[in-house]
VEXNU-467447 format. One line per 4 residues: number of its first residue (from 1); their letters; for each residue x, y, z of C-alpha. Coordinates in pm, whole numbers, padded with zeros to 5 digits. Example, Ala and Ser with C-alpha at 12.3 -4.5 7.8 and 13.67 -1.06 7.14 Angstrom:
# residues 2
1> AS> 01230:-00450:00780  01367:-00106:00714 $
***
This chain:
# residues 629
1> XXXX> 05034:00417:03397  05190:00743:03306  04957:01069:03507  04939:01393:03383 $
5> XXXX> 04813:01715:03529  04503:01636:03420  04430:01294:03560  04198:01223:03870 $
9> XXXX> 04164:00874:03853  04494:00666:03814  04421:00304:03861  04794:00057:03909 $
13> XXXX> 04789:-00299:03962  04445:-00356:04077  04359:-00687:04149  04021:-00854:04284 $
17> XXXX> 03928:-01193:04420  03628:-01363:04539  03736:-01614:04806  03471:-01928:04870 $
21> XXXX> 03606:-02246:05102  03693:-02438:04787  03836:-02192:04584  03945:-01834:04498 $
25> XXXX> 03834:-01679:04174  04050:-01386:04043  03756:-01114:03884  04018:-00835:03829 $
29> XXXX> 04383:-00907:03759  04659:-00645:03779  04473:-00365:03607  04600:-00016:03531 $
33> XXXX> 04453:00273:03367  04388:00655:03398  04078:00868:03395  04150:01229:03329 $
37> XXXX> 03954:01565:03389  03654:01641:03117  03703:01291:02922  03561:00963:02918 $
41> XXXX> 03745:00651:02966  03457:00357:02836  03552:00025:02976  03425:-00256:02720 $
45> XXXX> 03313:-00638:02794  03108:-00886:02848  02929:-01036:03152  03222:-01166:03392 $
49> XXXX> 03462:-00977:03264  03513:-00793:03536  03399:-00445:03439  03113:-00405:03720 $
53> XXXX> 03374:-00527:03954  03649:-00263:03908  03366:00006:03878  03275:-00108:04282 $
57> XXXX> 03642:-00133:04353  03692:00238:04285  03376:00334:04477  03494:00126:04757 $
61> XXXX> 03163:-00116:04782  03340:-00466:04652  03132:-00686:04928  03229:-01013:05086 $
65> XXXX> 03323:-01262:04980  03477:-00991:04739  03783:-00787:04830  04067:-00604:04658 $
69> XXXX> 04423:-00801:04729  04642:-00547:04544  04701:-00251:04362  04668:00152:04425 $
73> XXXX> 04324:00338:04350  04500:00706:04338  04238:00981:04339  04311:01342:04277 $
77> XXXX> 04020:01590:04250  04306:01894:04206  04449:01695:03901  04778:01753:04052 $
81> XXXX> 04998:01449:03889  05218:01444:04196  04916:01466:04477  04615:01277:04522 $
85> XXXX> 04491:00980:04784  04515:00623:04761  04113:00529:04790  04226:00220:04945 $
89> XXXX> 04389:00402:05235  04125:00554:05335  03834:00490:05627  03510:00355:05586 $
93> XXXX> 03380:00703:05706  03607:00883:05490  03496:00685:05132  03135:00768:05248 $
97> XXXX> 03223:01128:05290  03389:01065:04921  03111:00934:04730  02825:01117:04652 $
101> XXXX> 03088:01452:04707  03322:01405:04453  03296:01022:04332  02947:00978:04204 $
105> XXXX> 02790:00634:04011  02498:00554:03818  02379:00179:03791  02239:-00016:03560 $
109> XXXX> 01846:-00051:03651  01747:00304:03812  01394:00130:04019  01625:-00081:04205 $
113> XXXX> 01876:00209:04301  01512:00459:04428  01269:00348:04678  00941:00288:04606 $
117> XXXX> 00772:00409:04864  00928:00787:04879  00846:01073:04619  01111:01135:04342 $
121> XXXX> 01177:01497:04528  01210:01337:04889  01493:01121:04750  01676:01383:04588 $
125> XXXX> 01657:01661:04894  01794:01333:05113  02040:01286:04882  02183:01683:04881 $
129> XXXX> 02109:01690:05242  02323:01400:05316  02651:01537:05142  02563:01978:05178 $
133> XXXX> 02481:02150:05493  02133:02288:05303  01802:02378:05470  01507:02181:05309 $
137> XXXX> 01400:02475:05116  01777:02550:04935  01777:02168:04884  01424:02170:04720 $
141> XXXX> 01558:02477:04466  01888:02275:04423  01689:02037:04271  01471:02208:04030 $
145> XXXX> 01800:02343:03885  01937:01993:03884  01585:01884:03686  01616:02129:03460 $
149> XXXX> 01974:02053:03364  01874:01702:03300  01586:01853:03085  01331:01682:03324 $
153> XXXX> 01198:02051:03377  01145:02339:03127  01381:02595:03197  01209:02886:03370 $
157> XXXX> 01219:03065:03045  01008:02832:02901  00765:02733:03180  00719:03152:03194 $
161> XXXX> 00649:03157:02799  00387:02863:02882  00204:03004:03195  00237:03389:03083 $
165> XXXX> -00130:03390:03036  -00238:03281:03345  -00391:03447:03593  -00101:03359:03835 $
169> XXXX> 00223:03263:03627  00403:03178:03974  00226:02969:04135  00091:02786:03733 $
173> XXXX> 00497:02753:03744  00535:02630:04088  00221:02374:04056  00458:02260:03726 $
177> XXXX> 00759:02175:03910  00577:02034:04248  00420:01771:03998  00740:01619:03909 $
181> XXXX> 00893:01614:04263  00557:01480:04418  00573:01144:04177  00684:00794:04254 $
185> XXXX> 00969:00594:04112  00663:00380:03914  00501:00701:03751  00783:00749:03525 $
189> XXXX> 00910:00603:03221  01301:00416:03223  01405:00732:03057  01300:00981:03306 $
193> XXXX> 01440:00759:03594  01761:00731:03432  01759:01077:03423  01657:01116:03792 $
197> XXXX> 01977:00916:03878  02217:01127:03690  02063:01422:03857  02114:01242:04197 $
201> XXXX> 02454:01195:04100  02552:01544:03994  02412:01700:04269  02667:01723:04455 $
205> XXXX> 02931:01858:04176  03130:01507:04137  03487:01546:03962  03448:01192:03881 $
209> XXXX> 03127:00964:03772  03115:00642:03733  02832:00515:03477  02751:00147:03479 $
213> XXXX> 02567:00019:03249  02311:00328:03223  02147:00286:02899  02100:-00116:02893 $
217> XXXX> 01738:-00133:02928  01617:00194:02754  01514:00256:02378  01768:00342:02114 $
221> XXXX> 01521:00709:02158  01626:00735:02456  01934:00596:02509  02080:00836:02248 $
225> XXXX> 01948:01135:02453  02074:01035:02765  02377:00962:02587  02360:01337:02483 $
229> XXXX> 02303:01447:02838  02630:01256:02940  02808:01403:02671  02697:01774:02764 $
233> XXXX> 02762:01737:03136  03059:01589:03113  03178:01884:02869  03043:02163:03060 $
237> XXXX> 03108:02024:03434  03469:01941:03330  03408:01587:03514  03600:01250:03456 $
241> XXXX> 03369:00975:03342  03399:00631:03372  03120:00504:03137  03110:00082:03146 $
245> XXXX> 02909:-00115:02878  02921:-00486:02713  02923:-00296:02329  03193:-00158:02146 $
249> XXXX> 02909:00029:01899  02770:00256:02193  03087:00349:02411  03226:00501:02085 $
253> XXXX> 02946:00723:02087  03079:00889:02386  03388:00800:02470  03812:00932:02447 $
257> XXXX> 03969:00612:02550  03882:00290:02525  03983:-00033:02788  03888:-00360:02655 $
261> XXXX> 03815:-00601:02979  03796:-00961:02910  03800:-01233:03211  03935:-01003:03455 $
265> XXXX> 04252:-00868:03202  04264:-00527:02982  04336:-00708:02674  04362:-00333:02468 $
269> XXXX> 04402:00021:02546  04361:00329:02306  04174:00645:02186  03824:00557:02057 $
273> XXXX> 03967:00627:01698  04233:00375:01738  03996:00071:01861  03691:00168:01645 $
277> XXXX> 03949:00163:01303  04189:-00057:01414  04141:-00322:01649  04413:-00527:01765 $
281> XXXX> 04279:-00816:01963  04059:-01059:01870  03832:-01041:02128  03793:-00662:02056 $
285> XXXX> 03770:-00763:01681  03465:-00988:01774  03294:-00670:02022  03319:-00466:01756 $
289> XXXX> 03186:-00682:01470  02909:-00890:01635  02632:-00601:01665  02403:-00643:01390 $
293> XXXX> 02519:-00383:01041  02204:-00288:00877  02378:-00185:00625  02496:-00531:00519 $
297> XXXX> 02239:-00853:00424  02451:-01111:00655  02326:-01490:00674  02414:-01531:00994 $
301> XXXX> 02630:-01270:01269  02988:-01310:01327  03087:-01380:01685  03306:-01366:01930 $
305> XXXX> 03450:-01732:01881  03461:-01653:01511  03766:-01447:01583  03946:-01636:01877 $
309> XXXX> 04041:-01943:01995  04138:-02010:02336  04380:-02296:02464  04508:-02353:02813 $
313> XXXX> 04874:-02424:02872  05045:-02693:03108  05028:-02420:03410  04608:-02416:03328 $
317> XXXX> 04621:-02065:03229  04368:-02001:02925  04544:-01793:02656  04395:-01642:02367 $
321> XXXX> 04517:-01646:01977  04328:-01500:01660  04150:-01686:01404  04222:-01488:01125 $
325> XXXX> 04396:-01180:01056  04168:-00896:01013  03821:-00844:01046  03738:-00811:00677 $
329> XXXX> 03884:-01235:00680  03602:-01355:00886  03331:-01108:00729  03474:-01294:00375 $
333> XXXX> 03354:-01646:00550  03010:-01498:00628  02741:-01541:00352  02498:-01233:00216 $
337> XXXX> 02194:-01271:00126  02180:-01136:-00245  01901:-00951:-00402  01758:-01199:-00552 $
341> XXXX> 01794:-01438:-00261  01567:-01189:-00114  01293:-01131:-00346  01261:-01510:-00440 $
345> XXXX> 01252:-01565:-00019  00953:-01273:-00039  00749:-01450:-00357  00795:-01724:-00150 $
349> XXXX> 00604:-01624:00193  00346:-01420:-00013  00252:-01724:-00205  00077:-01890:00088 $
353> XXXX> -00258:-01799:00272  -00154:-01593:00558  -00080:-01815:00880  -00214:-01490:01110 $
357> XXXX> -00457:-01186:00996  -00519:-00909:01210  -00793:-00661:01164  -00896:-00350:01297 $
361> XXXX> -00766:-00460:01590  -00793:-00265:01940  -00687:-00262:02301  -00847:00007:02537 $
365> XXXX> -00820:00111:02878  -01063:00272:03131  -00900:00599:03288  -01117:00656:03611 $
369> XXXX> -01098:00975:03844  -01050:00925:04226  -01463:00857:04237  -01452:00537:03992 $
373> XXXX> -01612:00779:03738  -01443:00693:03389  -01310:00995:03234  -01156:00863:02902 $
377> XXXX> -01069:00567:02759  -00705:00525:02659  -00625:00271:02325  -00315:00132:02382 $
381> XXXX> -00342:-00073:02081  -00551:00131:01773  -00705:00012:01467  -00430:-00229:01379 $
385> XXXX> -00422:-00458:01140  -00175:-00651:00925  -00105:-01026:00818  00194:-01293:00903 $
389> XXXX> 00259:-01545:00640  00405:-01883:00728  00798:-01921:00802  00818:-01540:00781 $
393> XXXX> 00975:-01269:01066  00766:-00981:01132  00971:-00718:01299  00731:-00503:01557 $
397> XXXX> 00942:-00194:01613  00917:00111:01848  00985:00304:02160  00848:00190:02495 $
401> XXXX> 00476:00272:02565  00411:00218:02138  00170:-00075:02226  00415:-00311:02100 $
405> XXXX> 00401:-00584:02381  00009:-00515:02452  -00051:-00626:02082  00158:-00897:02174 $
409> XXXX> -00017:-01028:02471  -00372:-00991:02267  -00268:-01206:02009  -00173:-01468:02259 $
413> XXXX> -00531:-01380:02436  -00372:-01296:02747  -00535:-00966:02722  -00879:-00916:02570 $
417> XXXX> -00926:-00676:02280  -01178:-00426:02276  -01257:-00459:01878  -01132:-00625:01618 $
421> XXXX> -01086:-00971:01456  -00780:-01229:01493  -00757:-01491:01280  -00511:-01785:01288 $
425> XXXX> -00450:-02072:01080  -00796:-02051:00934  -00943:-02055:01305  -01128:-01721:01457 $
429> XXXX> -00909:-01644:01787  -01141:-01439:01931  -01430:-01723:01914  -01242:-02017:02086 $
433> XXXX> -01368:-02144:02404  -01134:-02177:02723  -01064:-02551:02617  -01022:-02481:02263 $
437> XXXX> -00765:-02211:02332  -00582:-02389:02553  -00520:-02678:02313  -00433:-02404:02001 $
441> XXXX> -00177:-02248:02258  00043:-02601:02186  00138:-02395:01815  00138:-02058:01957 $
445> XXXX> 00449:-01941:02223  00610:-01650:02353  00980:-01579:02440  00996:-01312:02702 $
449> XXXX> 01219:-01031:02777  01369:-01133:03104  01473:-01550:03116  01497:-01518:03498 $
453> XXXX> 01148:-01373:03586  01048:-01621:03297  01154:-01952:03451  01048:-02053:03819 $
457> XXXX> 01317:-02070:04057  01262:-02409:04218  01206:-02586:03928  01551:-02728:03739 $
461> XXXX> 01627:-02707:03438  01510:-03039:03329  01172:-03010:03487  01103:-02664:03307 $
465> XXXX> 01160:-02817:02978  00978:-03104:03025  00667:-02901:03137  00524:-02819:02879 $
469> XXXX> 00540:-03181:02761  00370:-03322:03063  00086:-03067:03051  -00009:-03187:02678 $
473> XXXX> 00081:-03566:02749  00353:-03548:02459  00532:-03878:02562  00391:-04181:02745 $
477> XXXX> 00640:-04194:03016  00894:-03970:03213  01176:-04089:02970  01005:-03992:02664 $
481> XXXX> 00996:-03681:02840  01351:-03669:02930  01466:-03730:02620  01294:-03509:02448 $
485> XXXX> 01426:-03234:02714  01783:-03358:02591  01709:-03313:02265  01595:-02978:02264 $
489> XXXX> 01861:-02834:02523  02121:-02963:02322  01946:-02812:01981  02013:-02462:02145 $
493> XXXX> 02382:-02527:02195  02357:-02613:02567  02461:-02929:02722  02169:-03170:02769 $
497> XXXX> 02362:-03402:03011  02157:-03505:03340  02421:-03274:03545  02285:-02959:03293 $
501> XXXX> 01925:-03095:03330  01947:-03083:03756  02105:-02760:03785  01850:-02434:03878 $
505> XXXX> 01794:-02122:03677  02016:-01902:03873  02309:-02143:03801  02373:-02030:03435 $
509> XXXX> 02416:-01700:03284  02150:-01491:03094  02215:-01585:02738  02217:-01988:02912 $
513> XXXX> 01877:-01877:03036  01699:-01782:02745  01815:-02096:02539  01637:-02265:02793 $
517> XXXX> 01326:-02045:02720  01372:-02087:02369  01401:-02464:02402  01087:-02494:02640 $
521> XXXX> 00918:-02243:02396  01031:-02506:02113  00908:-02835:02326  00577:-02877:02188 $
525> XXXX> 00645:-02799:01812  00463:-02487:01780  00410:-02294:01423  00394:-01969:01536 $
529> XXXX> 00626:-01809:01844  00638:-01447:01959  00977:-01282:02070  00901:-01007:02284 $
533> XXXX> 01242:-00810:02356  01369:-01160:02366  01737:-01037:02305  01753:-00684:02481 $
537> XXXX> 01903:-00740:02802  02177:-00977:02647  02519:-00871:02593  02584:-00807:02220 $
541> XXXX> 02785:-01112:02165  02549:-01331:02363  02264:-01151:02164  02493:-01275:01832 $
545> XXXX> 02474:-01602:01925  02080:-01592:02015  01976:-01423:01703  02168:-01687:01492 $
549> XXXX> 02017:-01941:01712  01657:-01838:01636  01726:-01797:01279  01867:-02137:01251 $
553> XXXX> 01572:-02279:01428  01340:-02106:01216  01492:-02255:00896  01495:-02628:01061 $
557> XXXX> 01110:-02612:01267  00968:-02380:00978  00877:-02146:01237  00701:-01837:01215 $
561> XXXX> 00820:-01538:01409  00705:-01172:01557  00997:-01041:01667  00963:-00736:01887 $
565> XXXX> 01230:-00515:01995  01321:-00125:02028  01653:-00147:01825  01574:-00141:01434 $
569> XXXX> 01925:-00300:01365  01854:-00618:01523  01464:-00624:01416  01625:-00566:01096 $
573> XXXX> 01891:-00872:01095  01568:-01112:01194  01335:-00975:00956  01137:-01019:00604 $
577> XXXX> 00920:-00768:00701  00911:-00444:01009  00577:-00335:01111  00684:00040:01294 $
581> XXXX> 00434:00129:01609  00423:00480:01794  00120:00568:02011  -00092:00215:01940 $
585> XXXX> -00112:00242:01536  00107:00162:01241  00343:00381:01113  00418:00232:00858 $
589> XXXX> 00482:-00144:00713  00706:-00290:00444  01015:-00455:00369  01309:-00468:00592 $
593> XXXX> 01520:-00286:00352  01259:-00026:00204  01200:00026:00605  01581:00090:00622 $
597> XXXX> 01677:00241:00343  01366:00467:00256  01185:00550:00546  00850:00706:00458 $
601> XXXX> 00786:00858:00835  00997:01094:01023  00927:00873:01379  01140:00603:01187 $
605> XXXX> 01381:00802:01052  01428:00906:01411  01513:00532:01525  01734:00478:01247 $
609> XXXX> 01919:00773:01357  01940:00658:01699  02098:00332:01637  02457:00366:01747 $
613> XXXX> 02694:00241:01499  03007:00402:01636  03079:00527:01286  03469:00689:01273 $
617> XXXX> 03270:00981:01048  03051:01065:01363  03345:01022:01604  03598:01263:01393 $
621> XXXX> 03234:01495:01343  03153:01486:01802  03553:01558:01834  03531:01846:01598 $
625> XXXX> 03214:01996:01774  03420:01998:02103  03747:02140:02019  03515:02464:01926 $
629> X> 03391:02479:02219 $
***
């Protein structure tokens, strides 16, 4: 790669392998690319690709049995094209004394990068103290200005304005700020930690940051603000960024360039412009097309394989070849649902008695002082009610904290209501006995958020299937059982071979794991099934494939979804119906497209505007705003 004045990061020839007894796997091959002063290089793929991997190369923490064969890792803080230091070169001591000073990195899940048992502001002095030669004191003011530039703090300004009426506006405005710093990792939202990690990492004035992965987790809310926050550091620090993410739709939100990874290779290079409009690879093709459009009424999501096909040649290298020739070819294939596909589908669902009715529904919680005494009673879930007809999707919608997943967990009665009625298939929920319930819970399941937590470790695949089944005595022997495990694995496009069935959770990959929830969840034939995030932490074109999965199923078991997520494009894609929740009530309920298209509340306007489509209008519109600045 070609450097200019400009670039601080030029990457040649880097290569990666992971070296086991049997066998060396290649994660990064031969890669080159250039990060340059105030812009953003995204790097784009999917889980293995080898994204992660080159991020850790550059930082210098690729761990055994990891280690980087070949290639240069030049680094230039001055920007001088002919200077600079090959990372690889240098010391262990010397890459410490690098990161943190002028190479900083933000991970993926921000409560397993803090420790839980030190205050947010201990964490933060360390971290200045460790890199700056600062007393306590400078280190402590260092990072109320670093708070405040992450918009965790008012700005002094405004804490002033707030306290100017009280009898001491110092110390009101002191007490303020010593809140923040005296709270633990688990008093704050996913939001604020992210935040707290990009203040860790900026504390030190990096020329380069490396963000991996930072908004995964997080609501579209608040992954377009700290989106935002990137954006405005970046501009006004001048730094490099390095910002790595499995979908095409959010790095254009943010980035210049764009490097498409795929099994270890940069399959495409360009400006954001060029790879958003026109995509030359297939595989890029596919990253770009697979996130749901709420603007379009698609059957079912296009996906990767859609666009590729892979053979392997006589030397057993895989090589890749396009389907079809544009994008707009495989979209053609896809079928829409047409308007009055769609109103004869809602005639349809409304013609039935209701398979669950809600009513007045409620879900409170003590708050106590440090005596026991309660002061107030908190409703996470208020007033609610609504109805679920049979074989229809109800999309639950909203930011984290809404209630969403507490209603959730009270219509499975895993939590207890505190008022309210729940009534399902003609049977009053709230009535049942212990051995009543447990026999209704055979027709009503959950699909959880995380597939690993879900599934117990020691159990194999096989034998977590064919739970379920042995509980409720749905076979007579273990090869009833078996084969009904075979069955259903297969049914979500896994392999239900007795080599699949012995292998352990941690053996497959996350969108493998949650087809093995979904086919446990399926095992006993239930009518009613509750997805609860079910697709959030997937990569988008694993979460393609999922989505069309559950659809499919739905059509096939006549199954009867709520389908909760924070992004209103994919609740969209899944449902007849969205139900929109913000601080325990309803916001508002109707049709998927009235929802969309004609919003009656501002709070969903505000996730509609938040969904990032990586539109070329709002790329040429962020590219204007900085070339005034």
């Amino acid at each position: 790669m070609t450097r200019s004045n400009q670039t601080i990061l030029a990457v040649e020839g880097l290569r990666v392998e992971f070296r086991s007894r049997h066998n060396t796997l290649v994660a990064v091959k031969d890669i080159s690319f250039n990060v340059n002063r105030g812009e953003t290089l995204g790097i784009v793929g999917e889980s293995g690709s080898g994204k992660s991997v080159t991020a850790l190369a550059v930082m210098g923490l690729v761990e055994n049995p990891g280690k980087v064969t070949g290639g240069q890792l030049w680094f230039d803080a001055m920007g001088d094209s002919n200077g600079g230091v090959d990372l690889r070169s240098l010391s262990s001591k010397q890459l410490e004394t690098l990161r943190g000073n002028q190479i900083a990195m933000i991970f993926q899940e921000p409560m397993t990068s803090l420790n839980p048992v030190y205050t947010i502001g201990f964490q933060l002095v360390e971290a200045i103290q460790l890199h700056q030669p600062l007393t306590k004191l400078n280190a402590e003011k260092r990072v109320l200005s670093l708070l405040q530039e992450v918009k965790l703090l008012p700005s002094d300004d405004a804490l002033l304005e707030q306290y100017n009426q009280s009898n001491n506006p110092s110390e009101a405005i002191d007490r303020h700020k010593r809140a923040l710093l005296d709270r633990y990792p688990h008093q704050l939202s996913g939001g604020q930690l992210q935040r707290i990690m990009i203040a860790m990492a900026i504390s030190c004035d990096p020329v380069l940051l490396i963000a991996d992965e930072p908004t995964t987790a997080l609501d579209v809310t608040v992954q377009a603000t700290i989106l935002d926050l990137l954006r405005e550091l970046r501009d006004r620090r001048g730094m490099g960024m390095m910002f790595i993410t499995h979908d095409l739709g959010l790095v254009a939100e943010i980035a210049d360039d764009v490097a498409v990874m795929y099994e270890g290779n940069i399959v495409e290079t360009g400006s954001v412009m060029d790879i958003v409009s026109s995509p030359r690879h297939p595989y890029t093709q596919g990253l770009l097309t697979c996130r749901p459009n709420p603007d379009r009424r698609l059957q079912v999501l296009p996906t990767v394989a859609d666009f590729m096909s892979i053979t392997v040649n006589d030397q057993g290298d895989r090589q890749v070849t396009a389907k079809h020739e544009s994008i707009a070819e495989v979209l053609n294939t896809l079928p829409e649902i047409s308007d009055a596909q769609l109103n004869e589908r809602l005639r349809h669902l409304r013609s039935v008695e209701p398979l669950l009715s809600v009513n007045n529904l409620t879900v409170s919680y003590p708050i106590k002082n440090a005596v026991g005494r309660v002061e107030r009673v908190f409703k996470a879930v208020n007033d609610v009610s609504f109805e679920v007809y049979c074989g229809e999707t109800l999309g639950l919608v909203g930011e984290s904290g809404c209630g969403k997943s507490t209603l959730a967990r009270t219509l499975l009665r895993l939590m207890e209501p505190s008022g309210g009625t729940i009534h399902f298939d003609n049977q009053d929920l709230l009535a049942m006995k212990p051995n009543a319930l447990r026999q209704l819970r055979q027709d009503i399941q959950i699909i959880f958020q995380n597939p690993f937590s879900a599934l117990d470790p020691r159990m194999n695949v096989g034998e977590a299937v064919m739970e379920p089944l042995k509980i409720f005595g749905r076979g007579n022997n273990s090869k009833d059982f078996q084969v009904r495990a075979r069955y259903l694995l297969d049914r979500v496009g896994l392999d239900g071979s007795p080599e699949t069935m012995a292998r352990y959770p941690h053996q497959f990959s996350g969108g493998q794991r949650q087809r093995i929830c979904i086919a446990r969840a399926l095992a006993l034939n239930p009518k009613f099934i509750i997805c609860d995030e079910s697709v959030s932490a997937l990569d988008v074109s694993v979460q393609a494939q999922v989505l069309n999965l559950l659809k499919e199923l739905q059509a096939e078991f006549n199954l009867t979804y709520v389908f909760i997520s924070h992004d209103l494009s994919v609740v969209k894609f899944m449902s007849d119906r969205i139900m929109v929740m913000n601080q325990g009530k309803i916001e508002e309920l109707d049709t998927a497209d009235q929802i969309y298209r004609n919003p009656r509340q501002a709070y969903t306007r505000k996730l509609i505007d938040s969904i990032p489509v990586g539109s070329l209008d709002k790329i040429r519109s962020r590219q204007a705003m900085r070339d005034k600045l």
